[in-house]
N, C-alpha and C positions, 0 to 999 in steps of 0.2 A: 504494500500500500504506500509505503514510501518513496519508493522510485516513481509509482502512478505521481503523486505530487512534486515530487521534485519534478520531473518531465513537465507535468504541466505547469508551471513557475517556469522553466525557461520556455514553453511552447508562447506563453502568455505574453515574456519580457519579449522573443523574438517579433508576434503580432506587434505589438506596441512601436518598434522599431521600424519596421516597414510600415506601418502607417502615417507614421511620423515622419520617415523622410520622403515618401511620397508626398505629404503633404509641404516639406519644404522645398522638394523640387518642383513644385507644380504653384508654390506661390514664389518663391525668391528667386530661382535660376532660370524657369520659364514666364514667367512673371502673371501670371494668371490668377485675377484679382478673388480669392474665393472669398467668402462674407464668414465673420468670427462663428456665425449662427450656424452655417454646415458646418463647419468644424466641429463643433461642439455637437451636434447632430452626430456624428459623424463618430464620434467616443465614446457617446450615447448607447449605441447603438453595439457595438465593440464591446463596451463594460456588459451589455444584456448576454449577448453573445459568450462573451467571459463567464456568467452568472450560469447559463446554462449548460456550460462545458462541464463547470465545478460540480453540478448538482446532477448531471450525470455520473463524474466521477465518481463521486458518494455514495450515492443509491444504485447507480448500475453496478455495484464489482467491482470495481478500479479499471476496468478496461480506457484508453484513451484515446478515443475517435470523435470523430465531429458529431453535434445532436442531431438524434434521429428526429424527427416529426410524421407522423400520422402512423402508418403502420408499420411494425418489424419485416 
């Protein structure tokens, strides 16, 4: 169960990372004006994603694959 979280802690730091520089490349180096509010949108959405990874983690086993929705 411990390696299940440790994986998922660096699965998470890596998401956070390529988000983040996508998101700097696409406003400082391409210069494409995005608005604070998708951004933040945009993390929003990521932390929900993050939320439901963890709580499959949990409750599924330890297995770590991305959430299933609707049927197995």
């Amino acid at each position: 169960m411990i390696e299940s979280v440790i994986m998922f802690l660096i699965y998470v730091c890596l998401l956070a990372i390529v988000i983040y520089a996508v998101v700097y490349v696409l406003r400082d180096v391409i210069g494409l004006p995005i608005p604070a509010k998708i951004i933040q949108i945009l993390w929003v959405i990521v932390a929900l994603l993050v939320l439901l990874w963890l709580v499959q983690l949990i409750l599924g086993g330890g297995g770590l694959s991305l959430p299933r929705f609707g049927r197995p």
